[in-house]
N, C-alpha and C positions, 0 to 999 in steps of 0.2 A: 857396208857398214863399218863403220873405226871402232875403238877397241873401248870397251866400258872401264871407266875410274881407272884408265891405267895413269892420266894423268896424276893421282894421287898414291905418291912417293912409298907411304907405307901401305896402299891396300895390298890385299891378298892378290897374288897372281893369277889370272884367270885364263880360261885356253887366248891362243892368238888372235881366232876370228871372233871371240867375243862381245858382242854389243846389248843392249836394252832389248835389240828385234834380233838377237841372232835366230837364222832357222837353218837347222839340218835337216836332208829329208823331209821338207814341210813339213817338220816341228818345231816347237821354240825348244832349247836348249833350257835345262832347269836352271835355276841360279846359282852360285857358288856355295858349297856345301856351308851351314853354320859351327863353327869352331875358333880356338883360339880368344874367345873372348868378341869373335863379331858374327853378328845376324846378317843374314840376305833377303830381301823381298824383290820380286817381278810381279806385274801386275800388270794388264792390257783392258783397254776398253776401245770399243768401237764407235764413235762420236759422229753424229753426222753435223761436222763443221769443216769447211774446207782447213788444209794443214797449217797453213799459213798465220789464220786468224786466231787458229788454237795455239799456234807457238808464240803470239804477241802479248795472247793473256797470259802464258806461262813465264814468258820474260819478263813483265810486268809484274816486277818481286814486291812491289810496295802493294800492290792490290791482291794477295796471298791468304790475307784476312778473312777477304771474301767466302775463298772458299776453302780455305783450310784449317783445322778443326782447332782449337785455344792459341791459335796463332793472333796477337792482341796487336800487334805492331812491328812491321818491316820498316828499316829506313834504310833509304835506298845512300851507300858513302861515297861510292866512287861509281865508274862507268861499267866495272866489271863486280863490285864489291857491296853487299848490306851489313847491316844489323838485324840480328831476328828477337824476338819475344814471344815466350808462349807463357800462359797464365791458366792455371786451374781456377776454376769454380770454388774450390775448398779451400780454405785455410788449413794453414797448419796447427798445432796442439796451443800454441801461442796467440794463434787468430791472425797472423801475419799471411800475406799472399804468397803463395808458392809459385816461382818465377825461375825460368829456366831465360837464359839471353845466351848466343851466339854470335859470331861474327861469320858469313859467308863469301865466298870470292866463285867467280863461273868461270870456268877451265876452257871450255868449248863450248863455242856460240856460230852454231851454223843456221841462219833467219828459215823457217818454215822446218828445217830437217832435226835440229836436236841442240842441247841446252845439257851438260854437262858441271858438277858443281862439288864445291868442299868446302866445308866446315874448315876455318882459319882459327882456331880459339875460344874459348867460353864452354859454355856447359853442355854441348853437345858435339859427339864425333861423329862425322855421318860426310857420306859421297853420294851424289846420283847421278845420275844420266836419265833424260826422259827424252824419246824417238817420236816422231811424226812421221807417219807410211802412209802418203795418199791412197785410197782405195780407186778400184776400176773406175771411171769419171768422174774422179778426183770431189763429189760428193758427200763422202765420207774421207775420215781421217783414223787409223789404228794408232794409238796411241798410248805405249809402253813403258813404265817406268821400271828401274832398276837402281834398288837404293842399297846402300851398306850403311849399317850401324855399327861402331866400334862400343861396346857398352861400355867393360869393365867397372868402375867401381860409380858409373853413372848408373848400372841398373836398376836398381832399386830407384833411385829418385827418379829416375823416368818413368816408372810404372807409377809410383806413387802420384808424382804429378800431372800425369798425361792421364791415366786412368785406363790405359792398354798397351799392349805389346805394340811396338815398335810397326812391327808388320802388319798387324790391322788398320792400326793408323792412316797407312798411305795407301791400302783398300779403298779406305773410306773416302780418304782426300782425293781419290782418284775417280770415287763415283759424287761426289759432290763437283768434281773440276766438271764433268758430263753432265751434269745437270744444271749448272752454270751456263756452261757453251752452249748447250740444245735450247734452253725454256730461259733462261734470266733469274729462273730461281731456283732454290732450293728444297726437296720436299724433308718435312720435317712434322714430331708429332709435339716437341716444345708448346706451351700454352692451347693446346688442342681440349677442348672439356675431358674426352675420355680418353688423354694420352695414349700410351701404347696400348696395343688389343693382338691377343692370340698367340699362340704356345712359341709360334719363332720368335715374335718381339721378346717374350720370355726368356728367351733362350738367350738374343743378341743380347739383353739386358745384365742378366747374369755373368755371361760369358766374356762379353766384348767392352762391358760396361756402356751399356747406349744411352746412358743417362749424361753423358757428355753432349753439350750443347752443341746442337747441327750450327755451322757457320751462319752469315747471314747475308750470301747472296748481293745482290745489287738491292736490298733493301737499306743497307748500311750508307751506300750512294744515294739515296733517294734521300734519305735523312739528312 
């Protein structure tokens, strides 16, 4: 495995053998402690999509919308570089759209193995690396993301406009990309008559803010 966000100049130092999938001892290695002003999140899910097919949709930054959560429009600038926008549901105190834009560039692009990336300017600081680990006949795909957020005096708007912590976020984005690759859609309780039901939806509601709109899948392409 090669070394997680060392490509990005100012991240935090991480051990040497560090990656997205590092394992010692067959375990993963926790993520870099939170301090200084930056968050760490790891997250794995187990996809039964070959590695290959999952890293095309991952590469494929303009179709992001899909499945990741207020993300309104990727433009895709250069061969290695986007535009991002994310957009809340709410307005602000004024009624204007609360709008977060970025610019992104991918550091490391190895096709089916992993997809390394940084924030280049705009309103969001942030590094990740996300790994593809074929499983035993290569049926399955373990697929780990490993993100840094630099917050400082963005956190507050980020919470505000995103409507969660940094690190749930890409939970979520990462169990929406799995439901994307396995089924084509989405599950979601949006426009459902009895929306959310029972004391966890409660909980993630409260807690997570799940009143933020589940993406919309290849519904969005069908349209």
């Amino acid at each position: 495995m090669s070394e997680a966000l060392r490509e990005k100049p100012n991240a935090e130092r991480v051990p040497e053998s560090a990656s997205a999938g590092v394992i010692l001892n067959g375990r993963y290695l926790p993520p870099p402690e939170d301090k200084d002003g930056k968050i760490w999140i790891r997250t794995s899910a187990l996809i039964q999509t070959e590695a290959e097919q999952l890293y095309e949709m991952w590469r494929d930054v303009e179709s992001a919308p899909l499945w990741q959560e207020q993300i309104v429009r990727v433009t895709r600038t250069g061969e290695k570089t986007s535009h991002w926008v994310m957009q809340s549901r709410d307005k602000d105190n004024k009624g204007n759209d609360q709008i977060i834009e970025w610019n992104s560039e991918i550091l490391a692009d190895e096709p089916g193995r992993r997809i390394a990336w940084r924030s280049v300017g705009g309103d969001s600081d942030n590094a990740g690396e996300v790994v593809f680990e074929p499983s035993p006949g290569d049926k399955a795909t373990l697929v780990t993301v490993l993100q840094e957020f630099r917050m400082g005096k963005l956190a507050n708007a980020w919470e505000t406009i995103v409507g969660r912590n940094p690190k749930q976020a890409v939970i979520e984005n990462l169990r929406h990309f799995k439901a994307l690759a396995e089924t084509g859609e989405i599950p979601r309780t949006q426009g459902q008559p009895h929306g959310p039901r029972g004391t966890i939806a409660g909980i993630k509601e409260s807690v997570y803010g799940e009143k933020i709109a589940t993406p919309p899948g290849l519904e969005r392409k069908a349209s």
